[in-house]
Each structure stands twice: as structure tokens, then as C-alpha cells.
N, CA, C and O atoms as CSV, one atom per row, in Angstrom:
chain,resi,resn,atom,element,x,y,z
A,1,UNK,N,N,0.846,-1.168,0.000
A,1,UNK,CA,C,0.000,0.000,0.000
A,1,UNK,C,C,0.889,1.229,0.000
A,1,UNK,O,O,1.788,1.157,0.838
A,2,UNK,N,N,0.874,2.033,-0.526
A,2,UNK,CA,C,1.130,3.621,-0.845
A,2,UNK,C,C,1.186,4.222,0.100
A,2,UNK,O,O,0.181,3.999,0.774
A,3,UNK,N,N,2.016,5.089,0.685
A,3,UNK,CA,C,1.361,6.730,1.584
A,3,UNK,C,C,1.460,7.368,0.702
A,3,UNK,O,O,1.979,7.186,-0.399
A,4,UNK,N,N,0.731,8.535,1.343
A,4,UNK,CA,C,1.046,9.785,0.158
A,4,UNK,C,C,2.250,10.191,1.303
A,4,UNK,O,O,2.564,9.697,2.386
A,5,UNK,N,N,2.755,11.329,0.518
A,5,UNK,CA,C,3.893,11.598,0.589
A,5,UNK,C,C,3.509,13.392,0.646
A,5,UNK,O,O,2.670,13.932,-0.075
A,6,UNK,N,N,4.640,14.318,2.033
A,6,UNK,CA,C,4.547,15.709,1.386
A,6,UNK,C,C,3.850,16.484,2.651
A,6,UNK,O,O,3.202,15.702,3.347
A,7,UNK,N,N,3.838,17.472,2.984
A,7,UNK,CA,C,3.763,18.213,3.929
A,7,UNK,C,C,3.042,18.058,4.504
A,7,UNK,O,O,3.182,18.327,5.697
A,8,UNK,N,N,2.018,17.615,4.096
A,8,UNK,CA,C,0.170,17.183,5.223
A,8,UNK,C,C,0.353,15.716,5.463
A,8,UNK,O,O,-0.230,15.544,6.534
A,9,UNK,N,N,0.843,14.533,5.067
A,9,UNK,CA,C,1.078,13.610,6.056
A,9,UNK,C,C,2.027,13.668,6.672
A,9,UNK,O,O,2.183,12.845,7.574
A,10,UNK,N,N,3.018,14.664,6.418
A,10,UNK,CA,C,4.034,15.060,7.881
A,10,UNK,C,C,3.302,15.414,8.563
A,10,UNK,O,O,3.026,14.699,9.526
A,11,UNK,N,N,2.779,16.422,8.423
A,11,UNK,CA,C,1.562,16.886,10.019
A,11,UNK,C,C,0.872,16.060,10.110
A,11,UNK,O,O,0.591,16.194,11.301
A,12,UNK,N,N,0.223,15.095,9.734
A,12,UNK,CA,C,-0.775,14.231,10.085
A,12,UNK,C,C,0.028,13.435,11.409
A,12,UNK,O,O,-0.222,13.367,12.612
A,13,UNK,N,N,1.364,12.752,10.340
A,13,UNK,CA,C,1.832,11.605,11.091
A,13,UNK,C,C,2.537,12.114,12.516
A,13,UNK,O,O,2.514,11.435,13.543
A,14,UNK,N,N,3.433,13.978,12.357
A,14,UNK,CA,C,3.309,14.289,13.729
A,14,UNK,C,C,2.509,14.154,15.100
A,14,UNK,O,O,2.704,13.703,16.229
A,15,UNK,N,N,1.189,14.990,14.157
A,15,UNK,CA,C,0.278,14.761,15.561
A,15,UNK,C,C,-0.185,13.324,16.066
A,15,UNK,O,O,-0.269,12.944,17.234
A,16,UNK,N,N,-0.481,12.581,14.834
A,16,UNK,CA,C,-0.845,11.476,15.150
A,16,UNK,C,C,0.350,10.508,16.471
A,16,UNK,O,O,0.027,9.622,17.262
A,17,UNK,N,N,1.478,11.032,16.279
A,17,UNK,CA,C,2.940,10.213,17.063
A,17,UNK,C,C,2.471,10.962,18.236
A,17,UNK,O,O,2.737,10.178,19.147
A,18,UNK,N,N,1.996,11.881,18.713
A,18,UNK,CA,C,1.944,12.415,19.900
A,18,UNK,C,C,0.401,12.391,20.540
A,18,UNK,O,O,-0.031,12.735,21.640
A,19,UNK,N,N,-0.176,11.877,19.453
A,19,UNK,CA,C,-1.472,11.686,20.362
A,19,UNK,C,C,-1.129,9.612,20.760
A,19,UNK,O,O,-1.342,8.857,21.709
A,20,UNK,N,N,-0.655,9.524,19.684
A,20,UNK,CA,C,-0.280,7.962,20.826
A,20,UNK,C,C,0.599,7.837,21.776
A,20,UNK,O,O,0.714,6.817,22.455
A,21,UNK,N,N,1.260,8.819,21.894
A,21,UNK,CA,C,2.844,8.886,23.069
A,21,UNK,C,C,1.644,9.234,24.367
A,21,UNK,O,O,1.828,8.692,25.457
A,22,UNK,N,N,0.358,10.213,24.160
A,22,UNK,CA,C,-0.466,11.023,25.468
A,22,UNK,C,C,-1.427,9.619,25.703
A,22,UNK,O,O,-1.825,9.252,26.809
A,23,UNK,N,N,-1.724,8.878,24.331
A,23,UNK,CA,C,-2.916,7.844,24.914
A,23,UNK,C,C,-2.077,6.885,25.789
A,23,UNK,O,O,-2.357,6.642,26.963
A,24,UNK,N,N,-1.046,6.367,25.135
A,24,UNK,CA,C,-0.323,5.626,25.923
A,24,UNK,C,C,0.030,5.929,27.418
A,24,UNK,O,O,-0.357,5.156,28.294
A,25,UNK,N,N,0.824,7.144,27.745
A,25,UNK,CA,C,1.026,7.828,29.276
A,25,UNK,C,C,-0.476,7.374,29.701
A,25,UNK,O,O,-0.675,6.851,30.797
A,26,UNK,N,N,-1.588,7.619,28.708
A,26,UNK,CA,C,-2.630,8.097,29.754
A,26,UNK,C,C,-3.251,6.511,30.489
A,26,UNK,O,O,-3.630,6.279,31.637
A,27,UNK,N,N,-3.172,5.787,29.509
A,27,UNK,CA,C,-3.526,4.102,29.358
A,27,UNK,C,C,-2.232,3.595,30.662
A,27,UNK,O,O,-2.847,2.700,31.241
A,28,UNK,N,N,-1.168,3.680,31.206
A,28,UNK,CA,C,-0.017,3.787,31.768
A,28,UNK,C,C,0.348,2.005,30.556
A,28,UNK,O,O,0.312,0.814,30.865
A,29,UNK,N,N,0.620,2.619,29.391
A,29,UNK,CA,C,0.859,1.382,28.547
A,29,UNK,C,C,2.273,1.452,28.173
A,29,UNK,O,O,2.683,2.547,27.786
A,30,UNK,N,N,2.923,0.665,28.215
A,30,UNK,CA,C,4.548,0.435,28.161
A,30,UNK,C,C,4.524,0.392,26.120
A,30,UNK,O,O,4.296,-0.644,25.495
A,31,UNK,N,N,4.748,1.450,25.607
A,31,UNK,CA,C,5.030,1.463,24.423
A,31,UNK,C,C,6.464,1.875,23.924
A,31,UNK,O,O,6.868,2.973,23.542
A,32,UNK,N,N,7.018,0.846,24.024
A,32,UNK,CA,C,8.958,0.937,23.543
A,32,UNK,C,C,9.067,2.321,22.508
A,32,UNK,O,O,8.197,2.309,21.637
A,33,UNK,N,N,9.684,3.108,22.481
A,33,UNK,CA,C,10.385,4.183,21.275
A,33,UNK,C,C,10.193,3.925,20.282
A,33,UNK,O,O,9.348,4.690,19.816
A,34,UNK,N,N,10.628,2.967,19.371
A,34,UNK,CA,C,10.535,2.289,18.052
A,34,UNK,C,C,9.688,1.502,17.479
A,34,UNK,O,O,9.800,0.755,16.507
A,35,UNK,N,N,8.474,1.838,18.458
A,35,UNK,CA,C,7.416,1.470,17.934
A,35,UNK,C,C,6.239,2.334,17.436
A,35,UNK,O,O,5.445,2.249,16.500
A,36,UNK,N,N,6.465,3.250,18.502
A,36,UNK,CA,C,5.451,4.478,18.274
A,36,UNK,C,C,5.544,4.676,16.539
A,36,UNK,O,O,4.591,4.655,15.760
A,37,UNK,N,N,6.508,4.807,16.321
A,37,UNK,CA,C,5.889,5.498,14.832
A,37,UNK,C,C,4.909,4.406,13.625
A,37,UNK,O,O,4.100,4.729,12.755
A,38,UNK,N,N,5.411,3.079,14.049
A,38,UNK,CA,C,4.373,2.109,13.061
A,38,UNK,C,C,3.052,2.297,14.008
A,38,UNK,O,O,2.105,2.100,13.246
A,39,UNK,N,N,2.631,2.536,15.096
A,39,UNK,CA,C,1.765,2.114,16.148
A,39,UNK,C,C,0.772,3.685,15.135
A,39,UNK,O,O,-0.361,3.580,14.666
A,40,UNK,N,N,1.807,5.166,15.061
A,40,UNK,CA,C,0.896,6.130,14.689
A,40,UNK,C,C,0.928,6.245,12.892
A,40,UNK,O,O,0.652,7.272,12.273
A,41,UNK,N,N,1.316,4.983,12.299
A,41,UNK,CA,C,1.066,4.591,10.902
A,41,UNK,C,C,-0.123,3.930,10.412
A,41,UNK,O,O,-0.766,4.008,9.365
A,42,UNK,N,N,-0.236,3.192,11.578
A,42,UNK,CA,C,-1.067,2.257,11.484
A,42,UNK,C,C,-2.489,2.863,11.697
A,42,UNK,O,O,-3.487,2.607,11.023
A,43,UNK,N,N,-2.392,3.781,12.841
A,43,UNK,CA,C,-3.599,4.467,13.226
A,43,UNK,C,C,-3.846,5.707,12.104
A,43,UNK,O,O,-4.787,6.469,12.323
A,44,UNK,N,N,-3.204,5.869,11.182
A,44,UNK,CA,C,-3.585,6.912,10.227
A,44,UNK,C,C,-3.966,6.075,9.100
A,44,UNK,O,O,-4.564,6.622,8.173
A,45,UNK,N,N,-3.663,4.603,9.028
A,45,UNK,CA,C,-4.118,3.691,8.131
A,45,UNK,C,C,-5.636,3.757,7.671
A,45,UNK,O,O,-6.288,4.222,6.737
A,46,UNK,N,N,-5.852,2.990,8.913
A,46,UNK,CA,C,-7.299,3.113,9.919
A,46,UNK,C,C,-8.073,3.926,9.783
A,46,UNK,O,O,-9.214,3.582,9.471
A,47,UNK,N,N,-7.892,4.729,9.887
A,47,UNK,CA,C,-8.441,6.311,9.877
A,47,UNK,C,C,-8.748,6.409,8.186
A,47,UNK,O,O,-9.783,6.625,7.557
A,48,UNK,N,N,-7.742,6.219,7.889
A,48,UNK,CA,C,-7.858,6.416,6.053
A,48,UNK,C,C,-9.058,5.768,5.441
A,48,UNK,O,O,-9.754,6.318,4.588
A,49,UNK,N,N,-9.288,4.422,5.981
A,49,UNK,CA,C,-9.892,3.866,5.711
A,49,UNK,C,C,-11.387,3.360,6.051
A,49,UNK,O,O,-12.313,2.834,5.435
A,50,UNK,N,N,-11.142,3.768,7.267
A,50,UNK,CA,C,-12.662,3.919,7.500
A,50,UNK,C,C,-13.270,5.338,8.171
A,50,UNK,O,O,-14.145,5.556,9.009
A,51,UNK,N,N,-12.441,6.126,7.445
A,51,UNK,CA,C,-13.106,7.512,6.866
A,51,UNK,C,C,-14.311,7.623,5.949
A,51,UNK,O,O,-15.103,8.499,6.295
A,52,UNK,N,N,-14.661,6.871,4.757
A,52,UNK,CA,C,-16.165,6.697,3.662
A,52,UNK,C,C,-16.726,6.304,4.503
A,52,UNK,O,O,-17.814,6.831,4.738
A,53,UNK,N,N,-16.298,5.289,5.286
A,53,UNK,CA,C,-17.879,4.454,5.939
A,53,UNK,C,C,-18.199,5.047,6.867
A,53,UNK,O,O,-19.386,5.056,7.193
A,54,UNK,N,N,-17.160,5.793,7.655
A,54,UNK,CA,C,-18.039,6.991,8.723
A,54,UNK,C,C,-19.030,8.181,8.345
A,54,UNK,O,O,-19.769,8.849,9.067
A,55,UNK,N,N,-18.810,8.222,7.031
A,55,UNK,CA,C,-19.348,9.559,6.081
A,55,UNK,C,C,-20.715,8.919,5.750
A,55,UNK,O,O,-21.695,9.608,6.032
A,56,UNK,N,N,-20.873,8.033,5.344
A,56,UNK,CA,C,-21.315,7.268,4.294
A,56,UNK,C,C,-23.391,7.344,4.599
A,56,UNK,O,O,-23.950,6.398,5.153
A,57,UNK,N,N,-23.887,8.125,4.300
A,57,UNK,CA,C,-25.240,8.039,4.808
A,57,UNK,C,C,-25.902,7.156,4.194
A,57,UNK,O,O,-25.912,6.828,3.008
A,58,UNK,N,N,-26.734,6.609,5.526
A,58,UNK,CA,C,-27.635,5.166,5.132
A,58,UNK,C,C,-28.844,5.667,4.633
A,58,UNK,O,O,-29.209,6.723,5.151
A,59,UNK,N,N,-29.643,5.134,3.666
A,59,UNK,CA,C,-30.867,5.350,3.105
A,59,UNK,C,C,-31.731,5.809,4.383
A,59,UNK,O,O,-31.196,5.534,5.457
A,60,UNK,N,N,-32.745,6.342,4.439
A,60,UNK,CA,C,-33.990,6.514,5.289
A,60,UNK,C,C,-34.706,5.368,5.198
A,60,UNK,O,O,-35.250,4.975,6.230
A,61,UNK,N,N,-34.852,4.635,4.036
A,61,UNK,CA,C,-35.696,3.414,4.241
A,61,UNK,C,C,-35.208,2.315,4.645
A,61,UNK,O,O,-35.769,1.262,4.340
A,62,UNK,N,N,-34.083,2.328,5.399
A,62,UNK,CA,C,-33.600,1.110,5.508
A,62,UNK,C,C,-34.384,0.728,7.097
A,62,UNK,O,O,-35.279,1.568,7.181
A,63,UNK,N,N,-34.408,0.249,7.777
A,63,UNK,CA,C,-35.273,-0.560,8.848
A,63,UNK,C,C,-33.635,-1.029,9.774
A,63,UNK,O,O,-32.691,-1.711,9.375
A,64,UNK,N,N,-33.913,-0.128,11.475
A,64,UNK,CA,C,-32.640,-1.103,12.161
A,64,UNK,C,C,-32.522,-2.170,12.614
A,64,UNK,O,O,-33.278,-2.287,13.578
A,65,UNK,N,N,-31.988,-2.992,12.436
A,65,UNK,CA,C,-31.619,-4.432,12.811
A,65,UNK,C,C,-32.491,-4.688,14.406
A,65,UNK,O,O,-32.309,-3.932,15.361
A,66,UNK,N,N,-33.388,-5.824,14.444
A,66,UNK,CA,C,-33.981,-6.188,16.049
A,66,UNK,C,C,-32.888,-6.258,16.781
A,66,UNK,O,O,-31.845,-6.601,16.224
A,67,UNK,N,N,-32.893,-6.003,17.943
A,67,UNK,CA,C,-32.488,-6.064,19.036
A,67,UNK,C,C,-31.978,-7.408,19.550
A,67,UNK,O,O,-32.932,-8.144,19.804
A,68,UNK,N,N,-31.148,-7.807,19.718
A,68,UNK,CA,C,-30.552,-9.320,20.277
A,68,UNK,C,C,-30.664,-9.261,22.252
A,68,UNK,O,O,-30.238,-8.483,23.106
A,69,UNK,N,N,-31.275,-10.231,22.267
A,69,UNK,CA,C,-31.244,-10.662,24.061
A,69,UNK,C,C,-31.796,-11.533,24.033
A,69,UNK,O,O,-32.897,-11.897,23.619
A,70,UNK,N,N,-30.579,-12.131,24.751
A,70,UNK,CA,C,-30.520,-13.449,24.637
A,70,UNK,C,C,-30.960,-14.277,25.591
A,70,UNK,O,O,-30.882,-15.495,25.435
């Protein structure tokens, strides 16, 4: 798979490295140095990708799924 490349996924992937360095402190989660940056790759992956389906408006006629209890 591709990144794009170029001044806005530098800022992306900045902030993104420092909002996992604060979730982590905040989680008290032992995340080694050399990982953080695939850990905030991965989470811009993610993001990339299920960006349409968060957008994505459902018909009005569609009917919500019954309720499960079991």
C-alpha cells in the first residue's frame, strides 16, 4: 500500500505520534520508542480507511436491525 507523501502527512503523522505517546502515558501502557511510529502509521491507516464508511449516509428506508437478548 502507498502513503502519500509531502507536507500534510508530515503533520498528520506528527500529531498522530503524539497523540499515541499522550494515549499511551494516559492508558499507563509500556510502548517501547521504536514502535510508536508504526503504532501512529497504522492508526492513520485506519483512519484512512474507515473515513467513507463513517461519512457514508444510510438510506432513510432502511429498517434497524432487532435487538438481540438473549
Amino acid at each position: 500500500m502507498s502513503h502519500p507523501e509531502g507536507p500534510e502527512s508530515t503533520e498528520s503523522l506528527a500529531l498522530c505520534l503524539e497523540l499515541v505517546q499522550a494515549l499511551a502515558q494516559q492508558l499507563d501502557l509500556q510502548l517501547p520508542p521504536e514502535s510508536v511510529a508504526a503504532v501512529g502509521q497504522n492508526w492513520l491507516m485506519l483512519a484512512a480507511l474507515a473515513g467513507p464508511l463513517l461519512t457514508w449516509e444510510l438510506p432513510p428506508s432502511l429498517d434497524p436491525a432487532p435487538r438481540f437478548e438473549p
